[in-house]
C-alpha positions, 0 to 999 in steps of 0.5 A: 275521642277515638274510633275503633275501625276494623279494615272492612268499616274502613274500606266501605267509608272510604268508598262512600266518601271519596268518589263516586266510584272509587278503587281501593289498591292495595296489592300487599300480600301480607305476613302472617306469623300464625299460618307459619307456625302452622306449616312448620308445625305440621313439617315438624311432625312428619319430620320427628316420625321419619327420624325415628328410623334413622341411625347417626350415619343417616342423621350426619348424611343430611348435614352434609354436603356431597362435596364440589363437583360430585354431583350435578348441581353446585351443592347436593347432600346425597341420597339415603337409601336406605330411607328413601330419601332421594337426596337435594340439589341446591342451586345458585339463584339470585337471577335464575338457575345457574350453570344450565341451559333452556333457563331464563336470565332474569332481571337482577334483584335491584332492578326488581326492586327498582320497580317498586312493584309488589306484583311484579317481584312476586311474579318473578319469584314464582317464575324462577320457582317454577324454572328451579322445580323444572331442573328438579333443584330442591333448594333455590340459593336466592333470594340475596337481601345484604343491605345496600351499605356502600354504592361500590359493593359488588354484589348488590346488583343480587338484591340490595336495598334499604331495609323495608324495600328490601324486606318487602322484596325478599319476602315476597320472593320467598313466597314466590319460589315456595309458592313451586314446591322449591326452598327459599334460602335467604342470604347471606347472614350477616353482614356481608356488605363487601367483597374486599375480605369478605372471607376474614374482615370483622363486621361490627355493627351495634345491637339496635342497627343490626335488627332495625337494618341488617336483620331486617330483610331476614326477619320478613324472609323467616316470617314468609316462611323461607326454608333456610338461611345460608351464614355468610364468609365474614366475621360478625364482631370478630366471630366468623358467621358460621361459627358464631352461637350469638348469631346463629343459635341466638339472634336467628334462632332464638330471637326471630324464632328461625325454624328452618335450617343454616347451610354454610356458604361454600367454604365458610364452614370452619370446624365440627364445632360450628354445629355447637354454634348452630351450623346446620348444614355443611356446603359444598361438603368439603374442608376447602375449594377442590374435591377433596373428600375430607369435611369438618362434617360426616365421618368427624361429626360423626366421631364427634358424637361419640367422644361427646364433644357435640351432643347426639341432640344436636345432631338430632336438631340439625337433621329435625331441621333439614327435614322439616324443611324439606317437608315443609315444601312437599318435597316428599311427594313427586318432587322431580328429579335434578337433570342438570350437571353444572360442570359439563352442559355436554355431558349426558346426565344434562337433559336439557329440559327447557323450563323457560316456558312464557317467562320472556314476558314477565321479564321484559315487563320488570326490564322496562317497568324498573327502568327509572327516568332521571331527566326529561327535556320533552325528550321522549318518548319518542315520535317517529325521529327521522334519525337515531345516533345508538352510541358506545359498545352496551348499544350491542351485544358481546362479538364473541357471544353473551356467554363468552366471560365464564359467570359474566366476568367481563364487561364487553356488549351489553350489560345485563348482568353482573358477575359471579355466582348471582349469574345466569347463562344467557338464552339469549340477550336482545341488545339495544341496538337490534331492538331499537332497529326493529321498532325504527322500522315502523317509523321509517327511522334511519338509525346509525350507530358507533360502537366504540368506546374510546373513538369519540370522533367516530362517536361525534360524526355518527351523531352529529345532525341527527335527530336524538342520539343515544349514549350508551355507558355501563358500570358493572361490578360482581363477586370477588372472586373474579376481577374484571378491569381492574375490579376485584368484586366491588367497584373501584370507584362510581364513574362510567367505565370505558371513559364514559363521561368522555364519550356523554360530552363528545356527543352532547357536544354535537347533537342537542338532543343527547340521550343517557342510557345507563347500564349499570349494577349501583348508583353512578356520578353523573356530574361530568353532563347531567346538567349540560343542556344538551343532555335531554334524558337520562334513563338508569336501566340497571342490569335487567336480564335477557330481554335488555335491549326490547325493555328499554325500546318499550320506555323510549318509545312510549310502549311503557310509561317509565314507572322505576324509582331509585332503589338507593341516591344518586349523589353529586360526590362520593364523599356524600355517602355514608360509608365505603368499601374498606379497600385496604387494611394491614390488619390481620382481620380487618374490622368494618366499622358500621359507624354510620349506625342507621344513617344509611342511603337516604337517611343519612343525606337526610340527617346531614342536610346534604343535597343528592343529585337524584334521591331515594325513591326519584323517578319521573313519568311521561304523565303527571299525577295529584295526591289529595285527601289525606286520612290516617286511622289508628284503629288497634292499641300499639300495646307493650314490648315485644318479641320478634317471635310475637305473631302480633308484631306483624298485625296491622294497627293502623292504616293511611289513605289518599286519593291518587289522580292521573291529570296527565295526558298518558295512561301511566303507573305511580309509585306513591311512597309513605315514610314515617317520621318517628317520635323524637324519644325513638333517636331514629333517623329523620324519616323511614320508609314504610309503604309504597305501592304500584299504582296504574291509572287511566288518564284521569282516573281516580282511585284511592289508595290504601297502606297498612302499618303493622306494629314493627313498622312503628317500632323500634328496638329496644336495646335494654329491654331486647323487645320492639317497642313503639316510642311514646309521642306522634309520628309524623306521617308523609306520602309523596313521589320520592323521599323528598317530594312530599305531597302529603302530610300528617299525624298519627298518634297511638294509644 
């Protein structure tokens, strides 16, 4: 016999049965397609009557960009006069405004993933928003959502992850920087998953793997609502992103439905005829790097037009879409002015406005609530030590200033960025040293320190007799455009730089309560000490962001229960992942062969069997919690085939429940993780994340907690059919605290 629940039936069973007094969390800001469709509707409509007095010069000016360098932000289309149109700044993003000053550098997109925290990745979304209207920025070049393929890819430190955390995070991030009145632009479509020739390689990836993981995070982005999608450098089998109809006008356009316009990355733009492909945008307007005034756009479109080579409807469309999206933010209406010149902050037409506000503390809380504890020998947090060893030179700041590498392009002090265009300048940038200094105080704590990489010596007597020592190691990485160590963009291999390993032993070797912290922008090999016993704690702290050094006091000393999860494995060898940066190639275009098909990250040490050191989604705690009292309830018909376009695609049919406990002795945040196991008829790997929430708990409180499932988080794409289907059998059903630590199991069945 089967029920029909609606969620509200749900809810008040649920809070008559499991405690007396229960809490149902569930912070999931939903998807909804129909309101949408609704705003676009309406940008639309205000959009076709103020294209009714534009001529085809007018029409072109909005497709094209005012070239590098011209204007005050790294892209600008001009302002139209003649409409009173006052023209749009566009700004990189990923981590804040870019090439200004009075901003905030906030914690990277891993790090916002690392936390798992709905909540918080929304907070951050709508703090950067508030920043890029405070400059008067129109478009917002973030979020960045390429998947996490390769552990050594330079720029997933912007934002990567597997394909649902990373949905989910795009999409509230979206929502986030829309939510000011600035347009969201996801990137970079498709399949720019390293910067070793990104601007020539082919990538090739199989129909089904490109919608259930590389389109994926795009298609919880456009369902969000974002504005617009910016094509990426590479090819998609062997057409360049840009220039590509299959994926422009047909996968995003046609397939999901995308009503918003495409800008090209800076450069990628190929020919006139990539308007024909679905090409929207050119930016920064100009054929190559330089000021040159010359663009495949603007004068040529316009020409291009006239002889009949692209359609004056074209044109038409590309212009709707611009428009609209500005429209569809409210742009039209007391939108402020850009006040920034990234080429000079001295220069006059730089206003300096300080948009910083109270960000400083929306950024700490990620810095520390997406630091994850990989190991603890009752370690910390700590309890006024009379001594502290700070080891390694990411204990302090850069001498020469935080600043000093143009676009973060060094790896000198602390690292809490990576390098290139997801960069930010820093405010300021609070080291570990100076803040751990400061919290001692309170305790009385001598702390010492040795700075130096390579001395190890140096490094042993500082920490030699005193009561923790803390190590210091990083690995960075960033985009290809500029080289750091020997790194060009993605990183050369997945040890601590700066002889790392090295310095972790020399003090392991003398003070057997040795501290890892680890700064780094992916995964690491730890192999060389994790298991030396002397090594009584590892923290991951990724690249968080100005407030580095206070987020990462706030864990060691207790002020904030670790609550960070791996965004991705931490395996024992390289060789264990799925798939690698193409380094070298003597092709003319090098082909990248996503071979691994849906078998990335976890689900490939899965469907291998092979032991990760740390797994998907591990993090510890300085608390213990219980899981019980599993339910899983079907409550809508899984129905037909169908299209992305379809609102009811995203509709909730079913839901799962639990009760979470806190029995330790700390008040502390879980991060409860649903996975799903498909029926063997799907072919799909052997588990898939599918929820995961965020939740905070008194010692021995009690709530239960919720997940929706919505119709594609149980389908899969049908290759045949081109529609999402759910499989015909039962779905297996697990929640626990990582990928491998289950708790709880059961079935769904849907009819």
């Amino acid at each position: 016999m089967r029920f029909l629940l609606t969620a509200t039936s749900l809810y008040y069973i649920l809070a008559a049965s499991a405690s007396p007094t229960p809490l149902v969390h569930e912070s999931k800001r939903g998807l909804d397609l129909n309101a949408v469709n609704a705003n676009w509707a309406a940008a639309y409509s205000k959009a076709k009557a103020a294209l009714t007095k534009y001529n085809l010069t007018e029409k072109v000016a909005l497709t094209t960009g005012a070239g590098w360098q011209v204007e005050g932000c790294v892209g600008n289309i001009p302002a139209i006069p003649s409409q009173n149109f006052p023209g749009i700044c566009l700004q990189d993003a990923p981590s804040g405004v870019r090439l200004a000053t009075e901003v905030s550098s906030f914690p990277s997109g891993i790090n916002t993933v690392a936390t798992f925290n709905r909540d918080l990745m929304y907070q951050r979304a709508v703090a950067m928003g508030a920043e890029f209207k405070g400059k008067g920025i129109g478009v917002a070049l973030s979020p960045m959502m390429n998947i996490f393929r390769a552990p050594a890819a330079g720029r997933a430190f912007e934002g990567s992850s597997e394909p649902y955390l990373t949905g989910v995070a795009s999409a509230l991030t979206v929502q986030g920087i829309q939510s000011q009145g600035v347009q969201a632009t996801a990137k970079h479509w498709l399949n720019n998953e390293q910067e070793h020739f990104r601007d020539y390689s082919s990538s090739n990836v199989d129909d089904r793997t490109q919608h259930e993981v590389y389109a994926y995070p795009f298609i919880q982005s456009i369902v969000a609502g974002a504005a617009s999608v910016m094509c990426s450098y590479n090819r998609v089998d062997n057409k360049y992103a840009c220039s590509n109809p299959e994926l422009l006008n047909g996968l995003l356009k046609s397939d999901i439905g995308f009503k918003g316009y495409v800008m090209s990355d800076w450069w990628a733009n190929h020919a006139t005829s990539d308007a024909l492909a679905g090409l929207d945008m050119t930016m920064p307007g100009n054929k190559v790097y330089g000021n040159a005034p010359d663009s495949y756009f603007g004068p040529e479109l316009i020409a291009a037009v006239q002889n009949g080579t692209v359609p004056q409807s074209r044109v038409d469309d590309m212009a709707l879409r611009i428009l609209a999206g500005w429209y569809l933010l409210g742009q039209d209406k007391g939108f402020p002015a850009p006040n920034i010149w990234s080429w000079d902050f001295n220069d006059p037409r730089n206003k300096h406005v300080d948009v910083q506000a109270d960000h400083k503390k929306i950024i700490r809380q990620i810095g520390a609530a997406s630091t994850v504890l990989l190991k603890n020998k009752k370690a910390l947090p700590f309890k006024k030590p009379r001594s502290l060893a700070l080891i390694g030179s990411d204990a302090a700041v850069n001498p020469a200033g935080p600043n000093a590498c143009p676009d973060r392009g060094c790896n000198n002090g602390t690292l809490a960025q990576g390098w290139g265009s997801g960069t930010v300048e820093y405010p300021y940038l609070v080291d570990p040293l100076s803040a751990i200094t400061a919290r001692a105080k309170q305790d009385g704590t001598v702390v010492s320190s040795s700075l130096s990489d390579t001395d190890l010596a140096a490094a042993a007597a500082t920490a030699k007799g005193k009561d923790a020592a803390i190590v210091f190691i990083t690995a960075d990485s960033g985009e290809g455009y500029i080289t750091v160590e020997g790194n060009q963009g993605d990183r050369n291999d997945l040890f601590a730089w700066h002889g790392g390993d090295d310095l972790v032993k020399a003090v392991a070797a003398v003070n057997r309560n040795t501290i890892v912290v680890v700064h780094a922008t992916g995964p690491i090999l730890m192999e060389a000490w994790i298991e030396n016993p002397n090594v009584s704690a590892v923290l991951w702290a990724g690249v968080p962001g100005q407030e580095a050094g206070n987020a990462i006091t706030d864990v060691l000393y207790g002020a904030t229960n670790p609550s960070g999860r791996l965004p991705f494995t931490i395996a024992k060898q390289r060789s264990d992942y799925p798939a690698d940066i193409l380094y070298t190639s003597t092709e003319e275009i090098p082909q990248i062969n996503y071979t691994e098909g849906l078998l990335i990250d976890y689900r490939w040490f899965d469907a291998k069997k092979i032991a990760p050191r740390f797994e998907f989604g591990f993090g510890l705690s300085y608390t213990k919690f219980d899981y019980s009292a599993l339910a899983v309830w079907p409550y809508a018909s899984k129905g037909g085939p169908r299209l992305t376009t379809d609102p009811t695609l995203f509709e909730n049919i079913a839901t799962v429940t639990f009760i979470l406990c806190n029995k330790g002795p700390l008040e502390g945040t879980e991060i409860p993780q649903l996975y799903l196991e498909f029926p063997k008829s799907a072919n799909s790997p052997p588990q898939l994340l599918k929820g995961f929430e965020a939740v905070s708990l008194k010692k021995g409180e009690t709530r239960v907690v919720k997940f929706d499932l919505t119709r594609q988080d149980l389908s899969i794409w049908n290759t045949n059919a081109q529609r999402w289907v759910i499989p015909s059998g039962s779905f297996g059903v697990s929640v626990g605290a990582s990928s491998r630590d289950k708790r709880l199991k059961g079935t769904l069945v849907l009819w």
